[in-house]
N, C-alpha and C positions, 0 to 999 in steps of 0.2 A: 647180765645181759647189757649188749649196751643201751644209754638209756637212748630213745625211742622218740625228741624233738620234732623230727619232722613228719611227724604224724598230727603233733597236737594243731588242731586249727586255726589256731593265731597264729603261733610260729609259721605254716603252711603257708597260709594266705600273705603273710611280711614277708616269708621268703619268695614266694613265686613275683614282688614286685620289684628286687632287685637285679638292677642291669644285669645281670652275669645270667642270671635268670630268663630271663627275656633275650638278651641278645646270645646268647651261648658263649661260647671259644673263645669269640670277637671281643666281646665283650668285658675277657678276664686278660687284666695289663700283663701278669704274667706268663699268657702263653707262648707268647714266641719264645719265653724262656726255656719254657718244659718244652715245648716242642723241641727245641734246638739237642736236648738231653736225650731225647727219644730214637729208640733203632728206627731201619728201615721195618715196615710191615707188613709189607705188600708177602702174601702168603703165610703171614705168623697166625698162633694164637694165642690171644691177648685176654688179659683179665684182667676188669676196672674194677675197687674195690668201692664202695660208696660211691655209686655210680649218679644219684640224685635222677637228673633229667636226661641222662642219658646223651648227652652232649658228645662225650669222648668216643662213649662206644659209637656212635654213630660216626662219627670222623673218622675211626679206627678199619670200622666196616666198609668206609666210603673207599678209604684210601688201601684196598686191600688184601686187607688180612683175613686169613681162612677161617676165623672162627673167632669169635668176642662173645665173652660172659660179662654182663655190667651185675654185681649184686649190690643189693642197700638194704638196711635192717625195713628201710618204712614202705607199707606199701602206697600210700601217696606218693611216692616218689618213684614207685616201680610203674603205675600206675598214668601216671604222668608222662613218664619214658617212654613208655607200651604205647602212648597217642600221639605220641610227634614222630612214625613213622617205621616201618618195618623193613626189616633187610636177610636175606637168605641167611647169612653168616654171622646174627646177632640174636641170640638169646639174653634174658635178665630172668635172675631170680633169687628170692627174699633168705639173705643168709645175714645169720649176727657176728659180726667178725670177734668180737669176741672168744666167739666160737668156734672159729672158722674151722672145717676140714674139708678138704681137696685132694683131688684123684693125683699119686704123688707125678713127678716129670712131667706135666701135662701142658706147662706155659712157657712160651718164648719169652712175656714179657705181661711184666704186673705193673698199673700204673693204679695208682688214686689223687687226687684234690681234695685237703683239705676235710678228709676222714680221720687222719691217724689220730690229733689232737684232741679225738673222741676218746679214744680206746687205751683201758685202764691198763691191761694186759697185753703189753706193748710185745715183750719179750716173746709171750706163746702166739700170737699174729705175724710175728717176723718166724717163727719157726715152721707157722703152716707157711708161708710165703715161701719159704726156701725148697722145701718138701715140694711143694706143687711147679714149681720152675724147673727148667731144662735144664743139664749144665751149660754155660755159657749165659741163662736167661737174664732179663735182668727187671729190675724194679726201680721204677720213678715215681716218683711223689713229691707231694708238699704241704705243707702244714703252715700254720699260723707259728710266727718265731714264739719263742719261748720270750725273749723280751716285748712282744705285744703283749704278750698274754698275761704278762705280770703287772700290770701295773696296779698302783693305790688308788688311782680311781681317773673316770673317762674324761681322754682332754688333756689339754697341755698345760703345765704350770709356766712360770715365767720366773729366771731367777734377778738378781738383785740388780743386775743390767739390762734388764726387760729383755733377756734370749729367754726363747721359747725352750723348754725342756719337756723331758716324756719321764714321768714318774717310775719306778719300779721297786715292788713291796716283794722282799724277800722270796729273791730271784732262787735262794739255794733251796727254798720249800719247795720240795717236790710233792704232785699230788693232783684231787680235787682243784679246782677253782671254779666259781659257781658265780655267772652273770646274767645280765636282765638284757642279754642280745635278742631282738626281734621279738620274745617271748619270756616270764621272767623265770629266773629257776636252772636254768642253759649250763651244765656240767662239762666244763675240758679237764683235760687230765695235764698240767703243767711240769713237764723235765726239760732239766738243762741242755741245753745245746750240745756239751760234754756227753751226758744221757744219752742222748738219742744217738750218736756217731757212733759211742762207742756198743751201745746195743746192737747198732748193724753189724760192727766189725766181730761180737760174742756172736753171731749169729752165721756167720763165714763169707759176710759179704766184703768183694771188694768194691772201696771207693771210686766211682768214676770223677762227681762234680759233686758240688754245694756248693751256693750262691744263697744271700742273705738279699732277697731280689729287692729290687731299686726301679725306680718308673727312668726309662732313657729321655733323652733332652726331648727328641721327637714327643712322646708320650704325656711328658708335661705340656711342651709348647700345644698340645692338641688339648689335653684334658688339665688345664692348669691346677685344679684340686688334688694331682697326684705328686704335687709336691711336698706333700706331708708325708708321703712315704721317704723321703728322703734323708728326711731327721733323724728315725730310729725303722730298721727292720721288722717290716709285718709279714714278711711271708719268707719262708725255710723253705727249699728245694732241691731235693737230693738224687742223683744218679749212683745208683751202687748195681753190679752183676755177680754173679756167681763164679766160679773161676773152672 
């Protein structure tokens, strides 16, 4: 199963007080990027995989689409979703992707944020993913890079000419990696950038886009802390369809 964070209290509470949290969509520097990746919707049906606050499906519903399923393993988070607003064309409910099974042909379009980097059994998640899509459908996402996620420990080192550098502790160890984010104990499952494309492509997806995303001049000059994402890649975001 997967494990089950945003349930626990402290995690709960630390996560409900970051921006993304709070502000939604708006909020996440990445959007306009995955937006940009995303079909038209307006009459699709769409399914958010770790849905959290319900953000997406909500946008998706607004802008549309005949039908949105948002699931997430927690129910704090389904919970949470269910109270910031209802809509004819949006259901949520508590599925473990791990486990996933779904009505097969059923989706125009799969999207997630930042769930995959949970899920141990990558390969059996991308085969219910494909099963449940339409032919033509397609799947976007995004995940935390695999170079975030590896580092030797939080923060920048600085080498022998005082440039700032980003540490990475044996980037080819696939697996577990266990940090003290929001809450201590917090399990991602770390594969290679290699890994995870070519799992899509074992899976019979074609590649639309990938983008290793980057905050735009606009985006610094507004939020000048986001220039730290410029140094090394934190966030992975992929367009791939079915053919």
């Amino acid at each position: 199963m997967t494990q089950n964070i945003y349930d626990n209290d402290a995690f709960f509470t630390a996560y409900s007080q970051l921006p993304r949290s709070i502000g939604g969509l708006d909020a996440a520097p990445e959007w306009p990027a995955l937006r940009a990746m995303l079909p038209e919707v307006q009459g699709k049906h769409v399914l958010d995989l770790g849905c959290g606050y319900g953000w997406f499906c909500r946008w998706a519903a607004q802008a549309g689409a005949a039908r949105v399923l948002g699931v997430d393993v927690s129910a704090k988070m389904l919970a949470q979703a269910g109270g910031m607003g209802e809509h004819a064309a949006l259901a949520y409910a508590r599925l473990d992707l791990e486990q996933l099974a779904l009505p097969p042909a059923s989706y125009d379009l799969v999207y997630s944020s930042l769930a995959f980097h949970y899920i141990e059994r990558f390969a059996a998640l991308l085969a219910a993913i494909r099963s449940a899509l339409k032919p033509g459908g397609k799947l976007v996402f995004s995940i935390e890079h695999p170079i975030f996620m590896a580092p030797r420990q939080p923060g920048w080192l600085t080498d022998g000419q005082g440039r700032k550098t980003w540490p990475v502790d044996s980037y080819q160890q696939q697996g577990p990696r266990v940090s003290d984010w929001l809450a201590p104990g917090v399990v991602k499952q770390h594969r290679t950038l290699g890994t995870t494309i070519n799992a899509l492509l074992q899976a019979g997806f074609q590649l639309d886009h990938v983008e290793e995303w980057g905050p735009t001049d606009a985006q610094v000059a507004q939020q000048p802390a986001l220039a730290e994402e410029r140094e090394r890649p934190m966030l992975l975001l992929i367009g791939c369809r079915l053919p």
